[in-house]
C-alpha positions, 0 to 999 in steps of 0.5 A: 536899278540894274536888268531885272532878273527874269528869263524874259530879260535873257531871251534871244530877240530873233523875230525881226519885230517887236510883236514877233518877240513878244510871240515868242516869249513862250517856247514849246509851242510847236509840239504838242507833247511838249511842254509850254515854258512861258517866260510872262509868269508876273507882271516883273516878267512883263517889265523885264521883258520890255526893258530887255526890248528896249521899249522901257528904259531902266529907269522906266521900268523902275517906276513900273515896278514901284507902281505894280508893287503898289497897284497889284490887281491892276498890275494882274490885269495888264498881265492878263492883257498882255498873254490874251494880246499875245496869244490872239497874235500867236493865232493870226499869225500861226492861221497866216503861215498856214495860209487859213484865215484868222478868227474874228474874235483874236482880231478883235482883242487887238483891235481893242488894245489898239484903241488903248494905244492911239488913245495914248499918241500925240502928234508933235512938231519937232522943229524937222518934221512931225512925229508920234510920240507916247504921252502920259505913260510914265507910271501907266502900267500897260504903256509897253502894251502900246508899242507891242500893239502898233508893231502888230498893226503895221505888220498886219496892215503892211508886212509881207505875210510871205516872210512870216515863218515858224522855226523848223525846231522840233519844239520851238514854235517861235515866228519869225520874219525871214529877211534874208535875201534868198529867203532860206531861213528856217530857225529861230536861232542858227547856234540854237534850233539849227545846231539841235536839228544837225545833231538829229540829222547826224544820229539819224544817219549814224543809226542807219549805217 
């Protein structure tokens, strides 16, 4: 089984974490006005996004497709899981760029995934040291939930809030992690947002002249 065709699979992975990518699988979000393109429409989306993440391999997301093709509602369900996970996320992190707090209610749809997550850990001895490692999760149809899950929860609990930032697009709406020395970034993608907003700056002047 080759990539699955899926716009979620083609997608740039510019949030720097794993939970700041799966934020971005819908774009528009910043204008209002705009409209909403979300990349997760079915399961397929979610398995194709997570094998372009690297968190599935190919062979993994073959049996996730074989097993959501045989277990459909239960396939619908972890999607309906997987877009509340990520607009509670969406909504922490936005409430944090603006320096608000967070609703209760959204820290608690990740707590909830959280506990499905840890329920599915193991710790092993691998001869050098201790690792986690995901257990039982071959056909689980929810286990790219898990370490999308434990990406939020290490930056929640351990990331510097101050580099968390919005693309200065127009439109986009997509969160970021700007590592940068100077901290200057402001787009999700130079060649993309970045580009778009110096044509604008280059209209605006030309019409003013």
């Amino acid at each position: 089984m080759e990539r699955l065709q899926s716009s979620a699979a083609e997608m740039k992975l510019v949030g720097g974490r794993l939970c700041l990518d799966f934020v971005n699988t819908v774009d528009g979000r910043k204008n209002d006005s705009s409209p909403l393109c979300d990349k997760l429409k079915d399961y397929s989306d979610l398995v194709a996004w997570s094998q372009h993440t690297g968190i599935v391999t190919t062979a993994e997301a073959a049996r996730l497709i074989k097993e959501g093709k045989q277990k459909p509602a239960a396939a619908n369900t972890v999607l309906r899981r997987a877009i509340a996970l990520r607009e509670a996320l969406h909504r922490i992190f936005k409430a944090t760029v603006k320096g608000s707090v967070p609703r209760s209610i959204d820290l608690e749809t990740v707590n909830d995934e959280l506990l499905k997550a840890r329920k599915n850990e193991k710790l092993i001895n691998t001869g050098k040291g201790f690792r986690w490692e995901w257990i039982g999760g071959e056909t689980a149809l929810d286990r790219m939930l898990w370490p999308v899950t434990q990406s939020a929860a290490e930056f929640l609990s351990a990331g510097d809030f101050s580099r968390l930032r919005e693309c200065g697009g127009e439109e986009c709406g997509w969160l970021f992690e700007d590592t940068s020395r100077n901290r200057s970034r402001q787009w999700c993608h130079m060649q993309d947002c970045g580009n778009l907003a110096k044509v604008r700056r280059f209209r605006t002047r030309a019409r003013e002249q």
